[in-house]
N, C-alpha and C positions, 0 to 999 in steps of 0.2 A: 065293767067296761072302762068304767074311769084308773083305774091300774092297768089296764092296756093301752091308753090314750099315753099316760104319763111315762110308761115303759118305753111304748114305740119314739117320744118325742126328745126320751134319755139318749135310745141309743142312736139317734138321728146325729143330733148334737157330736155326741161322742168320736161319732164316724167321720163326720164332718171335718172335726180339728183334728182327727189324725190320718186325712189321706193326701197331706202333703201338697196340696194347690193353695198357689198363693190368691187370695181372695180380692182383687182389686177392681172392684165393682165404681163402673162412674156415678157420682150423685148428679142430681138435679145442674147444681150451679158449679160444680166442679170448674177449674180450669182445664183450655188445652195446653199440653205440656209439646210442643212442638218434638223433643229428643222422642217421646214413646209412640206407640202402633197402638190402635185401637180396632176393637172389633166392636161389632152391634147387629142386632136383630131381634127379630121374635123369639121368643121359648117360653110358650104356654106349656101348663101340664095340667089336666083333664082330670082330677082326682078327686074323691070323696075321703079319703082315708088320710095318713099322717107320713106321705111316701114322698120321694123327690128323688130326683132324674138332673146330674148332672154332666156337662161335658167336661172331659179332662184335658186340656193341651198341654203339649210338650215342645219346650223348647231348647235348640240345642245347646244352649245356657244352661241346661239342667233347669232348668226351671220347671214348675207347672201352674196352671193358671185353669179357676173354673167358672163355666156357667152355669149358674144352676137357673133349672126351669121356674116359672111361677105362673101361679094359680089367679094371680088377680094384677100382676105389672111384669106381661111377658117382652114388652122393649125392654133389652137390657145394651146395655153399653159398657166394655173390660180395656183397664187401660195394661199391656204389655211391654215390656221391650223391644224396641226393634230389633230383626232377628229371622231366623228361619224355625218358623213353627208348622203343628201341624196339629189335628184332632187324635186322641192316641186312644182313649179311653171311654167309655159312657159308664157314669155308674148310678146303680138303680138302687134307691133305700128305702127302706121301711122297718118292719120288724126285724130281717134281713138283712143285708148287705149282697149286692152281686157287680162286679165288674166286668165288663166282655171287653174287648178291643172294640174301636168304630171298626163299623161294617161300612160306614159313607165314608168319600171321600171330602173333605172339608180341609181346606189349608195343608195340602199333601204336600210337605217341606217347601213352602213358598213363604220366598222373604220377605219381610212385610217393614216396609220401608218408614226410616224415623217421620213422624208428622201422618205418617198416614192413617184414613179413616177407614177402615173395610166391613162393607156389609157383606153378611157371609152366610144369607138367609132366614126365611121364617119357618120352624120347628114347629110341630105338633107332638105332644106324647098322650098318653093314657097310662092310668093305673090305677089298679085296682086289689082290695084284699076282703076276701072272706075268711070268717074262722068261725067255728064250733066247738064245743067247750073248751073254750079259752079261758085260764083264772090264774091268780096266782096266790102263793100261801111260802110262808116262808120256808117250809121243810123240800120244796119243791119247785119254788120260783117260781115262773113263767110256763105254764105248760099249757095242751091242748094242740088243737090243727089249727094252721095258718097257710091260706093258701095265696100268692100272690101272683098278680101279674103286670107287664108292662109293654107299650107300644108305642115305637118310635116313629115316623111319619117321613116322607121323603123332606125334605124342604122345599122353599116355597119363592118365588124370584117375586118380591112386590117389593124391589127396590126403592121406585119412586116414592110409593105412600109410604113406606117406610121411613126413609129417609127426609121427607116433609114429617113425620111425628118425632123421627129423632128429634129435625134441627129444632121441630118447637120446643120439645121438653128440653133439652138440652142446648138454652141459649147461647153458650159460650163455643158450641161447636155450629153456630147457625151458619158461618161466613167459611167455613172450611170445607177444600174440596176432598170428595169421598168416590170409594172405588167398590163395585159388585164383583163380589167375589166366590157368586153361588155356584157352587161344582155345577159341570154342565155334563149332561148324561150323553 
């Protein structure tokens, strides 16, 4: 079990630095940079396994930008380019790798203005992975059944609370004004 823990957490890694999103996660005491666009919100991910659920955006800079879900600090806060962006991608990993296009509409090529804060919802996922003789030996690798699965949740409009937890963790954006941006059905 423990050469499946270390397998699955190789190829996490692996996939990670080679899908091409640029990684610009706000910290705690970061500054705000008045030129970029920022996004924030929840993305919890509900998982007992070594799996992870992220968003992929695209901007028409070429650029891409992600969120990845988390299991224990789902506020997350991304500083981007101002720009016209949009949600392009979800991708789901574990043992596996799978990419679908968003099925939601989330920042559907909407310009997101220098200086601006946009909240763009609270996320839920799930996952989950079963397997049965799973082992591996060097003549053979990684073999056995793996079965996996994943569940992505509508979003969720609690701007306010939300947005009173951003501005606390994130005292440098406490004094700035911020925009809901949760797809409306």
């Amino acid at each position: 079990m423990e050469a499946l823990r270390r397998t699955t957490i190789a190829i996490l890694l692996a996939t990670f630095l080679t899908t091409g999103c640029v990684p610009l996660q706000v910290k705690t005491y970061d500054a705000y940079h008045p030129e970029s666009a920022y996004l924030y919100g929840r993305f919890l991910l509900d998982t007992d396994a070594h799996q992870a659920v992220v968003f992929s955006i695209r901007c028409r800079d070429g650029k891409r930008y992600k969120i990845l879900f988390s299991r224990t600090n789902p506020l997350q806060m991304i500083r981007l380019r101002a720009g016209v962006c949009q949600l392009d991608d979800i991708v789901y990993k574990g043992l596996a790798s799978h990419k679908t296009m968003a099925s939601l509409r989330l920042l559907g090529n909407e310009h997101l203005q220098p200086g601006g804060v946009y909240y763009v919802g609270d996320f839920g996922a799930t996952a989950s992975t079963t397997s049965s003789g799973v082992g591996f030996d060097m003549s053979n690798g990684l073999h056995g059944k793996v079965h996996q699965t994943w569940n992505l949740f509508d979003p969720v409009d609690n701007y306010a609370s939300t947005t009173a937890e951003m501005k606390q963790r994130f005292p440098n954006f406490a004094s700035v004004a911020t925009e809901d941006r949760v797809p409306r059905q």
